[in-house]
C-alpha positions as CSV (number, residue, x, y, z in Angstrom):
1,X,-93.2,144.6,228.8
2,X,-94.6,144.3,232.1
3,X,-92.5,142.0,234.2
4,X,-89.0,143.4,236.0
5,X,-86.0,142.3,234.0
6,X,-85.2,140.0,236.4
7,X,-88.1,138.0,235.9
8,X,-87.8,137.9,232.4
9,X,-86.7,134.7,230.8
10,X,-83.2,134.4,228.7
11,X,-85.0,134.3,225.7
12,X,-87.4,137.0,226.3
13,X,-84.1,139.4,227.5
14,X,-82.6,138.5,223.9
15,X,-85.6,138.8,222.2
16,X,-85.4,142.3,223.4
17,X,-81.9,142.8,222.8
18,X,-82.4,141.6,219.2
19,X,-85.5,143.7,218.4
20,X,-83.4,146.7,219.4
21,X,-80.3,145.5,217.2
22,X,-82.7,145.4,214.1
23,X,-84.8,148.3,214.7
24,X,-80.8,150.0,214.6
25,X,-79.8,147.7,211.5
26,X,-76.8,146.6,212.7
27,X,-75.6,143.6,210.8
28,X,-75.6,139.8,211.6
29,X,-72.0,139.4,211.3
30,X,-71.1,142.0,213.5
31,X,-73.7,140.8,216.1
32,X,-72.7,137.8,216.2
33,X,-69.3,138.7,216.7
34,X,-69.7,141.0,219.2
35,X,-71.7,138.3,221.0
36,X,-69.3,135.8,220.9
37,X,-66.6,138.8,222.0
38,X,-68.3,139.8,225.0
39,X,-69.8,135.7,226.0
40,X,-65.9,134.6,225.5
41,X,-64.9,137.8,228.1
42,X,-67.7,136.8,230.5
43,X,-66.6,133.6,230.4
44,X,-62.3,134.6,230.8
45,X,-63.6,136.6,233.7
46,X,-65.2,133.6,235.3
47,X,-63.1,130.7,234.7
48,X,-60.3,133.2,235.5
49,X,-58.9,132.8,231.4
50,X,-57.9,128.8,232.1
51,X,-58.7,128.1,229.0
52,X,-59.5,123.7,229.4
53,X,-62.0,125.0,232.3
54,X,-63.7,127.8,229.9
55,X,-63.7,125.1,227.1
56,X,-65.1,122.5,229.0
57,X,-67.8,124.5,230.6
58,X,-68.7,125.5,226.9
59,X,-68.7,122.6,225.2
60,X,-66.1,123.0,222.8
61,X,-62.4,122.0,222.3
62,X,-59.8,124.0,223.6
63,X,-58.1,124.4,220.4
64,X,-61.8,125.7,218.9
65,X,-61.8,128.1,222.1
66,X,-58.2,129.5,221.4
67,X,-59.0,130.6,218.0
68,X,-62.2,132.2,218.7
69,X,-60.0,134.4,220.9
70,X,-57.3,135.0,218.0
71,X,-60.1,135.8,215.4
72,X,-62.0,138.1,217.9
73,X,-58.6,139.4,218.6
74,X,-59.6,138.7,222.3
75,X,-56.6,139.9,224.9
76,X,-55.9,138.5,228.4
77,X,-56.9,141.5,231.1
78,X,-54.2,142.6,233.2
């Protein structure tokens, strides 16, 4: 590609992202999971882990949002 990173849309930086995973053959469950993982830690970072502003901003219950973090086994940073 041409363009600088930073000019590249969200979809196009995925796209890339993606193509790589294939090419690698990691699997879709673990993808996904480690996507989720590492958008949920973004997000803790952000929102400093209060859990009703990460939910909210996300667009999912806060119960939902605390068991994403049990099942990804997802641990508060001290």
């Amino acid at each position: 590609m041409s363009k600088k990173y930073e000019e590249l849309t969200i979809h196009q930086k995925l796209e890339s992202l993606i193509n790589d995973m294939v090419e690698k053959e990691i699997h879709l469950k673990e993808a996904l999971a480690e996507f989720e993982k590492i958008y949920l830690e973004t997000a803790a970072s952000k929102y400093r882990a209060n859990k009703s502003k990460m939910a909210q901003a996300l667009g999912i219950h806060r119960n939902t949002l605390h068991n994403r973090f049990k099942v990804l086994k997802i641990r508060k940073k001290k």
